[in-house]
N, C-alpha and C positions, 0 to 999 in steps of 0.2 A: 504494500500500500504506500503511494507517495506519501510526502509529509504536506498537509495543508497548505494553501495559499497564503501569502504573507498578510494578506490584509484579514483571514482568518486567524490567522497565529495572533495576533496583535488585537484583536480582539480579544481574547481567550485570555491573554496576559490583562487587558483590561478590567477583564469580568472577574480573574481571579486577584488583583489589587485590591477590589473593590470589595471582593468577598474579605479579606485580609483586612481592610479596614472596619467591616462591619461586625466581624469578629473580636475586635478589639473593643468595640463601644458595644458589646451583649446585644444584638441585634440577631438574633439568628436565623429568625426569618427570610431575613436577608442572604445571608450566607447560603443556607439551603438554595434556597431558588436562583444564586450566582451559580452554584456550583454544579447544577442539577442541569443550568443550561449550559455548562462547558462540558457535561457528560454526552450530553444530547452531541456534541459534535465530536468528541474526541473521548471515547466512552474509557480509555486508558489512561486520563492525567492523572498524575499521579500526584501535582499538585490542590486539584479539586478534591482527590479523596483522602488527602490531607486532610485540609479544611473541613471536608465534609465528619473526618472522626474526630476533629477536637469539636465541631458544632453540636455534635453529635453527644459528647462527652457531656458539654456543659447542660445538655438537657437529660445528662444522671441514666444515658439508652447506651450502655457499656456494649453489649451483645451486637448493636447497630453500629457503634464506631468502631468495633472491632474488626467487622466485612471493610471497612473503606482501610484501616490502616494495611491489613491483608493487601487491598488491591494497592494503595501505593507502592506497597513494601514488592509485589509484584513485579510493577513498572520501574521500582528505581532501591535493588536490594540493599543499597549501602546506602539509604536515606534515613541520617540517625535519629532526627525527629520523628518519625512513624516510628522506627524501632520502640521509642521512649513513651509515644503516646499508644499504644500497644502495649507496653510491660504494665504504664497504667491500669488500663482498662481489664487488663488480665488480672490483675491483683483485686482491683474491684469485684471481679467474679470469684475470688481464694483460688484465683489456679496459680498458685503460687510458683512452685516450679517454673510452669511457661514463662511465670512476669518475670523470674530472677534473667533464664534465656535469652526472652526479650531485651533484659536492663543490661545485659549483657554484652548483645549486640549491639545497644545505642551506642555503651560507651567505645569498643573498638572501634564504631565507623565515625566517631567523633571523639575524643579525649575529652573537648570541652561542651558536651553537651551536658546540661546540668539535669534535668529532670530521670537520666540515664542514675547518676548516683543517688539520686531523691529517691528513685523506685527503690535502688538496693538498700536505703539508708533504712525503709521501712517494712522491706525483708528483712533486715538482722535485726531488725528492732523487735518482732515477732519471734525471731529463732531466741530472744533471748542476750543476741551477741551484742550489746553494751555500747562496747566500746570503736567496736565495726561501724554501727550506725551512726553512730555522734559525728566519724571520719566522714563519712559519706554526705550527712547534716552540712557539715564546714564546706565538702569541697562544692556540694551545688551551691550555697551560699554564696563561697567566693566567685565563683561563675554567674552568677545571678542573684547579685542583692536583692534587688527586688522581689524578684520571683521566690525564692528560697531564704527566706530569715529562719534565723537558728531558732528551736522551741524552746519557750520562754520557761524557764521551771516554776512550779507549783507545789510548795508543801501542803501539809495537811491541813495545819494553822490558817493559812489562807484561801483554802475549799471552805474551812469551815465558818469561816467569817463571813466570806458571800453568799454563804448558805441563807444562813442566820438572817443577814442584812435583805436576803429577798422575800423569805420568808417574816419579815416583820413588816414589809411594806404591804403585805397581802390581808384582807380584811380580818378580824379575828375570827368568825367564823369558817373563815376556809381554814387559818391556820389550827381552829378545834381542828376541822377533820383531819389534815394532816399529822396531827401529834403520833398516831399509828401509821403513820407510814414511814419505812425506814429509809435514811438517803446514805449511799453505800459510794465508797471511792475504788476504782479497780483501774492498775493502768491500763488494759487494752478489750477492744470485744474480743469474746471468745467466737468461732466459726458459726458457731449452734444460732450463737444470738444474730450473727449478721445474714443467719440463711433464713431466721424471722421472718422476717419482711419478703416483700414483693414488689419488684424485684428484690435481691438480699442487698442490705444497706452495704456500703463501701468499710472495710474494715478499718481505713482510714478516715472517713469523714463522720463515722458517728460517735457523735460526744456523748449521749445520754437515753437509755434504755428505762421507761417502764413496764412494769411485770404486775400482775396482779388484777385484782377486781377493779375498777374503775367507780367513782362515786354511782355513778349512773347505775352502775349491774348492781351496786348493792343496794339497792331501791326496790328491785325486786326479787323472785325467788328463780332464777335461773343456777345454772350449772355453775357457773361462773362468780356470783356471788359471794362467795365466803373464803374465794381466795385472797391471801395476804395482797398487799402493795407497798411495792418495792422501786426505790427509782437509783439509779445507779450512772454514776455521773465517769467517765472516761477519761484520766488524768493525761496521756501520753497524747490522744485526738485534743484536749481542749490546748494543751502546750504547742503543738504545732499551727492550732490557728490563731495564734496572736503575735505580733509583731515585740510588742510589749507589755510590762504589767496593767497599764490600762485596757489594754484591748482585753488580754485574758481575763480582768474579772467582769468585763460587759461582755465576752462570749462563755462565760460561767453563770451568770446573772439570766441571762437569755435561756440558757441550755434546761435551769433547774425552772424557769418557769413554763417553756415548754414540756416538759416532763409530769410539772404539778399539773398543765393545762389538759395531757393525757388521762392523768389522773379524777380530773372531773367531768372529764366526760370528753371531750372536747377531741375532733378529728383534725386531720394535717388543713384540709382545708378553712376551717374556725381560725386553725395558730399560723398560718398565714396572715389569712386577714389582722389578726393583733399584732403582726410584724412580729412573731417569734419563730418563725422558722430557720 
């Protein structure tokens, strides 16, 4: 097959700037339907299905940006960005193994690709290995301040302050009913918990887990009702999303009132609406 006409090539490079920018300002709608029409002519860019699995990614559809980084990784094997946005997405699903392969690959076809040691940094951080991931932590940092700031640590003393603190802003009678429910510090989900959910939540993006009867169930006399409630807040996830100690106790603040908001009843799309998601 020849290679397209120039005034189609330069198009195509247009469409996909355009998607590149629109990605950048959360726009994704946008992106989709740029990249969807440079497929429609050149059904193998591999920059389209680039874009298309990080657009893909921020709308949390792991399983669908995984097919595009595939087809990039296809059209252009030593493109380290798909490698890295692939070891992602693979970790999001716990195929652990693959992701480590994947994070593998980024980093030989790139040294300085940073998201390549950010995947490995939270493999080892899972295996346990300490001092591996913290290495990994610094060098996507130093490659990418921005993108990769080091997790900000969190004692216990200071979970439990914000606990408290959100917990006292909250009417007294929500905080009666809370007084039985236990709120539990654990550094990482365990598998069980992130295959919960539906799709399974990212073993790196979930900071806080309720368990139990919900005020609602226990209203009435279902199955459901008379189980304990339990909210469990995720030290090693809240540490990696904050920049600084302000940021970590207003995404601590947020996480435990999300969690109380499960607790009363209340579904993802109610704790949206209240800007707690």
């Amino acid at each position: 097959m020849s290679p397209p006409r120039e005034p189609v090539r330069s198009e195509i490079d247009r469409q996909l700037d355009a998607a590149e920018s629109a990605l950048e300002r959360g726009d994704i709608e946008r992106v989709l339907d740029l990249c969807t029409q440079v497929l429609e002519v050149d059904p193998g860019h591999p920059g389209a299905h680039f874009l298309l699995g990080d657009a893909l990614r921020d709308l949390q559809e792991p399983e669908a940006a995984e097919e595009h980084y595939r087809a990039a990784l296809r059209a252009d094997p030593q493109h380290a960005s798909s490698w890295s946005g692939l070891a992602s997405v693979l970790f999001d699903q716990l195929r652990y193994e693959e992701a480590r392969n994947a994070a593998l690959r980024a980093i030989r076809a790139d040294p300085g690709e940073p998201e390549g040691y950010y995947v490995r940094a939270l493999l080892r951080e899972r295996r346990g290995d300490e001092a591996g991931a913290q290495r990994d932590y610094r060098k996507a940092f130093r490659l990418d301040p921005e993108g990769y700031a080091p997790p900000t640590p969190m004692d216990d003393a200071l979970v439990e302050a914000v606990v408290q603190q959100a917990l006292m802003a909250m009417h007294p009678s929500i905080r009666a009913y809370l007084e039985n429910v236990a709120i539990l510090l654990e550094e990482l989900p365990d598998d069980e918990t992130c295959a919960s959910f539906d799709p399974p939540a990212s073993p790196a993006m979930l900071l806080g887990f309720f368990s139990g009867s919900s005020l609602m169930d226990r209203t009435t006399e279902g199955p459901f009702a008379t189980l304990p409630a339990t909210i469990v807040l995720f030290r090693r996830n809240l540490e990696r999303m904050a920049a600084d100690r302000d940021r970590l106790i207003e995404e601590l603040q947020i996480t435990v009132l999300h969690e109380v908001g499960h607790f009363l009843g209340l579904d993802e799309d109610d704790l949206e609406q209240r800007g707690l998601d």
